[in-house]
C-alpha positions as CSV (number, residue, x, y, z in Angstrom):
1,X,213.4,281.5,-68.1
2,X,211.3,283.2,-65.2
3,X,213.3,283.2,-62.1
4,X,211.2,282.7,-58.9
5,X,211.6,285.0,-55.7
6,X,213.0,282.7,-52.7
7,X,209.9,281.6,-50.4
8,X,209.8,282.3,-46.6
9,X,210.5,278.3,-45.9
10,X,213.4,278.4,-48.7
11,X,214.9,281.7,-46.9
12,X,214.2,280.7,-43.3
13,X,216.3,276.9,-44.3
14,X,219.2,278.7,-45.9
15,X,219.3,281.4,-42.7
16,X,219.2,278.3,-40.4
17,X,222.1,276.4,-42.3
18,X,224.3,279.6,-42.5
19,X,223.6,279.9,-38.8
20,X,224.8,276.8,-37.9
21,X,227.4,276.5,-39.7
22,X,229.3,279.3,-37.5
23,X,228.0,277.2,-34.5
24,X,224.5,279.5,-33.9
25,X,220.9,278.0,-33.6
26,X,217.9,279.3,-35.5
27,X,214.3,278.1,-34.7
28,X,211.3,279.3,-36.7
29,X,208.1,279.7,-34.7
30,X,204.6,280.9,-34.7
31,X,203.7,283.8,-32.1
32,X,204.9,285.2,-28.8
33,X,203.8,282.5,-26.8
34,X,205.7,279.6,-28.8
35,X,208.8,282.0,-28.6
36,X,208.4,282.1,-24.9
37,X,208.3,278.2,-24.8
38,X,211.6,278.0,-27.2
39,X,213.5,280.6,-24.7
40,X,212.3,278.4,-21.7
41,X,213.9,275.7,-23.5
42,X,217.2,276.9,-24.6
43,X,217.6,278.4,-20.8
44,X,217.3,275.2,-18.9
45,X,216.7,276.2,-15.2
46,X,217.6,279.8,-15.7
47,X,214.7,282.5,-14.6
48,X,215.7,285.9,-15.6
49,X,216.5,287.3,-18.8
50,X,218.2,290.2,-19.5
51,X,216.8,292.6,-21.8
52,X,217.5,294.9,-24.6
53,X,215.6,298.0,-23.3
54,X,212.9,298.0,-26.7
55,X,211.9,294.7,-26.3
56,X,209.4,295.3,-24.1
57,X,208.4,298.3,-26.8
58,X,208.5,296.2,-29.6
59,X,207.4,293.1,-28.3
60,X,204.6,293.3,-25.7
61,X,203.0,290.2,-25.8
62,X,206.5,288.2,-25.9
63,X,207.4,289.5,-22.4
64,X,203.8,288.6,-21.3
65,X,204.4,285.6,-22.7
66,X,207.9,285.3,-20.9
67,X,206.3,286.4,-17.3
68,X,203.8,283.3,-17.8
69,X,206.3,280.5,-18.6
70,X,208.0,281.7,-15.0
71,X,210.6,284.3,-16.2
72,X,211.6,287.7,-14.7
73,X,212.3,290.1,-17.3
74,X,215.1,292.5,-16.2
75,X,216.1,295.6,-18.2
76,X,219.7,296.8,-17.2
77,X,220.4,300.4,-15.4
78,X,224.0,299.9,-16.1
79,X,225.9,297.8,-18.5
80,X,228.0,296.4,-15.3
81,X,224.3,294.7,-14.0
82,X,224.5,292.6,-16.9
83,X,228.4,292.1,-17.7
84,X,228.4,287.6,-17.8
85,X,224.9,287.0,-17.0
86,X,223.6,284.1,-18.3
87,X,220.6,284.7,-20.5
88,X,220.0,287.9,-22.5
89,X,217.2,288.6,-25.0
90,X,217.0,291.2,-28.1
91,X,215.3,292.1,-31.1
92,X,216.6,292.2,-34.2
93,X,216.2,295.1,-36.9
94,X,216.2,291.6,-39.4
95,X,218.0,289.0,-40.6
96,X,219.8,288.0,-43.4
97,X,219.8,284.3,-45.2
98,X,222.8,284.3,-47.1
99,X,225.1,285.0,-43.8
100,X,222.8,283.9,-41.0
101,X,223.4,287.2,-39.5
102,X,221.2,289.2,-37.6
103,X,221.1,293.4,-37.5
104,X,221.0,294.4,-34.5
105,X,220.1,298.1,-33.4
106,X,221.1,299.8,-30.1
107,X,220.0,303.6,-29.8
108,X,222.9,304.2,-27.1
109,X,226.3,302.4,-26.1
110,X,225.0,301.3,-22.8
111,X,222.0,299.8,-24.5
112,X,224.7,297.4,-26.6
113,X,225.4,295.4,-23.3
114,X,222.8,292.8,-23.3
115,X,223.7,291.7,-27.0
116,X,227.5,292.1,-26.0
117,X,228.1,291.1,-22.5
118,X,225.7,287.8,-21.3
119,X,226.8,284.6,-22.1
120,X,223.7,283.3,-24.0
121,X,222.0,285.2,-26.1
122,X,218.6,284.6,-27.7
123,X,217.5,287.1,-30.4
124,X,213.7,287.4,-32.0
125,X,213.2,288.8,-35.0
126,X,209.9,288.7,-37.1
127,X,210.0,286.2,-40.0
128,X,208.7,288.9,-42.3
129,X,212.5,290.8,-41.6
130,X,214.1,287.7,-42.8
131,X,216.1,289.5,-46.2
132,X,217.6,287.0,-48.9
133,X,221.4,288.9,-49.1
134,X,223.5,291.7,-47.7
135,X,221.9,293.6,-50.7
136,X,218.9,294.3,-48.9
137,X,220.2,295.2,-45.9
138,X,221.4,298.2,-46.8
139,X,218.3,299.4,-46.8
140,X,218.0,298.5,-43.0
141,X,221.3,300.5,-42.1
142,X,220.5,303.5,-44.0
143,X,217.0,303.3,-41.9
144,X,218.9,302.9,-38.9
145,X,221.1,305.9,-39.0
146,X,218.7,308.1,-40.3
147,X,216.2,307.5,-37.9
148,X,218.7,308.3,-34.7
149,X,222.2,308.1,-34.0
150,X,222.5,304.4,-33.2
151,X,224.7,301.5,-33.2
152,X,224.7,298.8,-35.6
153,X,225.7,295.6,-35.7
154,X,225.8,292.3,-37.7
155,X,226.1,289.7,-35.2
156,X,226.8,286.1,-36.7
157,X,226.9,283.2,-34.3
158,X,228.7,282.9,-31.1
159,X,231.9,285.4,-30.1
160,X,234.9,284.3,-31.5
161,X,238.5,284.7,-31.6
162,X,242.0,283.3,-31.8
163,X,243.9,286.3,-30.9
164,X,245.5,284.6,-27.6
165,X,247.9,282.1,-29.2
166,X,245.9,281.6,-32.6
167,X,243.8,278.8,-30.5
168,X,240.3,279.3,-31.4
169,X,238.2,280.8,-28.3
170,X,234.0,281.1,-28.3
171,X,232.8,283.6,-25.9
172,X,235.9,286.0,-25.3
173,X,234.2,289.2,-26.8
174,X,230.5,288.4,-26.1
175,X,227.7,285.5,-26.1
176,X,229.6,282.1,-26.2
177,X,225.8,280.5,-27.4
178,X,223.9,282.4,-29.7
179,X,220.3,281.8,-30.8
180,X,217.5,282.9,-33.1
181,X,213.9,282.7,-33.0
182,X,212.4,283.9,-36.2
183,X,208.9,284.5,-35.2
184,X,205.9,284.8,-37.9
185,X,203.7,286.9,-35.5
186,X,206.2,289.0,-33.0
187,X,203.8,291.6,-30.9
């Protein structure tokens, strides 16, 4: 019996129901532009968006795309500027189906405080990152740290805790809403 390979829609469903599960959103979309559309929508009358400092690097047109739906994309100077803001935006190093976690990358410890300290967070990530099991994802890590020193971090769903009392708290030890936008064609 030939075993077939999951297929992007089959990965993309089983990342979305891991997600949600642990009380995070996934969305898949097409381009920059759609992305910028989703993030509009998830923000509701918010207008700037805290950024990770390589997403405008990594993803050009998605800021572009950002500036045109009426956002101002801010980049921190100091990890206090951001500290309970209430939209942040990063980019993911890829995902993984079988958690619904993302792997994040942050070059320096100041650079962690969008993904850590705003109170929404919304993270792209191309669809062609999108890995079937922790397996792979070593892989990622080992890129990460040999490329530069670096922080990484699985991130799966909103902040939680029940230190304080054992009473279950969202949003204690960063975002209290967490999103992700797989994208097919991130530029």
């Amino acid at each position: 019996m030939i075993i077939q390979p999951p297929t992007t829609d089959d990965l993309v469903a089983l990342f979305t129901s891991r997600l949600a599960a642990v009380s995070g959103q996934a969305l898949r979309v097409a381009d920059s532009g759609t992305a910028a559309d989703a993030i509009r929508t998830t923000a509701l009358t918010e207008r700037v968006v805290w950024i990770s400092e390589d997403v405008g690097q990594r993803a050009p047109a998605l800021i572009a795309a950002l500036e045109r739906v009426g956002f101002q994309a801010k980049v921190p100077r100091d990890p206090a500027e951001v500290r309970d803001q209430p939209l942040g935006l990063a980019i993911a190093e890829g995902t993984i189906a079988e958690t619904g976690s993302a792997i994040m990358s942050e070059p320096r410890v100041d650079s962690r405080s969008v993904t850590l300290m705003t109170e929404k967070l919304v993270v792209v990530c191309p669809t062609t990152s999108l890995m079937p099991s922790l397996d792979e994802a070593a892989g990622v890590l080992q890129a990460i740290s040999a490329g530069r020193a670096s922080y990484a971090t699985f991130v799966t769903g909103p902040s939680r805790t029940a230190d304080i009392e054992r009473q279950l708290t969202v949003g204690v030890q960063g975002p209290s809403v967490f999103h992700v936008i797989l994208v097919d064609d991130l530029t």
